[in-house]
C-alpha positions in Angstrom: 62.4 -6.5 -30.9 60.4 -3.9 -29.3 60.4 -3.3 -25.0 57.7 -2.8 -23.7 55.0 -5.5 -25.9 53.3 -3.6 -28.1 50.6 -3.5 -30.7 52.4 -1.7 -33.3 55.7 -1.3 -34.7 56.7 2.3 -33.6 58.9 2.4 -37.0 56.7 1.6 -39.6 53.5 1.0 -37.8 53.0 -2.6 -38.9 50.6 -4.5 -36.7 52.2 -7.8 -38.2 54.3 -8.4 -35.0 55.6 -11.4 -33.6 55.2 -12.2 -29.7 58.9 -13.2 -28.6 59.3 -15.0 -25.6 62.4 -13.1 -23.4 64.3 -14.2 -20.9 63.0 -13.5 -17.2 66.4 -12.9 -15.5 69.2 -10.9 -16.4 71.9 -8.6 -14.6 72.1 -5.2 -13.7 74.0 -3.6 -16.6 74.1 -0.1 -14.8 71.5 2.3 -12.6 70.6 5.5 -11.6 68.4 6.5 -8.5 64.8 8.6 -9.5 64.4 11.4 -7.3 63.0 14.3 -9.5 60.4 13.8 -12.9 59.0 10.5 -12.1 56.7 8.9 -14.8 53.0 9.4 -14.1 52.0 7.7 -10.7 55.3 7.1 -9.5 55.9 10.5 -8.1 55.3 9.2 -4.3 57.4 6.2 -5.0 60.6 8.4 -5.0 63.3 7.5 -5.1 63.1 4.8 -6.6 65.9 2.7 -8.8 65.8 2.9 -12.5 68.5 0.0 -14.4 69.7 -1.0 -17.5 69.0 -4.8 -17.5 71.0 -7.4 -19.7 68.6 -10.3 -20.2 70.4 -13.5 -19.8 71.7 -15.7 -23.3 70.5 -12.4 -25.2 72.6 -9.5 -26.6 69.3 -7.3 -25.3 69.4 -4.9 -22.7 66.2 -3.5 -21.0 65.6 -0.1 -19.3 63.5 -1.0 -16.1 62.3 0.1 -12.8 64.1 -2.1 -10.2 62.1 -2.7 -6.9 62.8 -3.7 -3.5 66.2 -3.1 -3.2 68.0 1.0 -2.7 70.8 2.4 -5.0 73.3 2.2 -2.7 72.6 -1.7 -2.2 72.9 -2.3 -6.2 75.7 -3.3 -7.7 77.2 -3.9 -11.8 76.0 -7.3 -12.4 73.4 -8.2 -9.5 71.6 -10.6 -10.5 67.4 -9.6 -11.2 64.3 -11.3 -12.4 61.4 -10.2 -13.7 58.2 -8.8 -11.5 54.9 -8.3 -13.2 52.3 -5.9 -11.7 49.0 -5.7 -12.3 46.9 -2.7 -11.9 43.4 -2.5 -11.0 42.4 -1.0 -14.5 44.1 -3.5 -16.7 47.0 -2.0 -17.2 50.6 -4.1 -16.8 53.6 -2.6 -15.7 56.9 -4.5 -15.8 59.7 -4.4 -13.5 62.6 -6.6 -12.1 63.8 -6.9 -8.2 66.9 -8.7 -7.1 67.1 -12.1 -6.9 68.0 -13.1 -3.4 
């Protein structure tokens, strides 16, 4: 399984992938606050959270921007869900944000 969806297989570059449905909720597995080198775009949005999500029934874990909430309000195991956001040129970015 490959995070973020993609086209190609970065391995072997295969285009004969399967779409997997994943889980939309999972827990924070750890986290770290952004406040230097952040990804293209983002560098106004600092800081900003960055976590390692554990997708609920899966043995997966995600890296993922986490929104709306600061680092010193997460905590090992809060509960998130998944936030799609939709840019004006097409692009998709995925993040999670507590569930409340």
């Amino acid at each position: 399984m490959h995070w973020q969806p993609r086209v190609v297989c970065p391995d072997c570059n295969s285009d004969q992938l399967e779409y997997v449905n994943l889980p939309n909720t999972g827990e924070l597995y750890a986290f770290t606050s952004m406040v230097l080198g952040a990804p293209l775009g983002m560098e106004k949005d600092i800081p900003f959270v960055m976590g390692l999500i554990k997708l609920d029934g899966l043995d997966l874990k995600i890296l993922s921007r986490i929104d709306d909430v600061k680092y010193e309000d997460c905590v090992i195991g809060m509960k998130v869900k998944l936030k799609i956001i939709k840019l004006d040129d097409g692009r998709v970015w995925f993040r999670f944000e507590p569930i409340s």
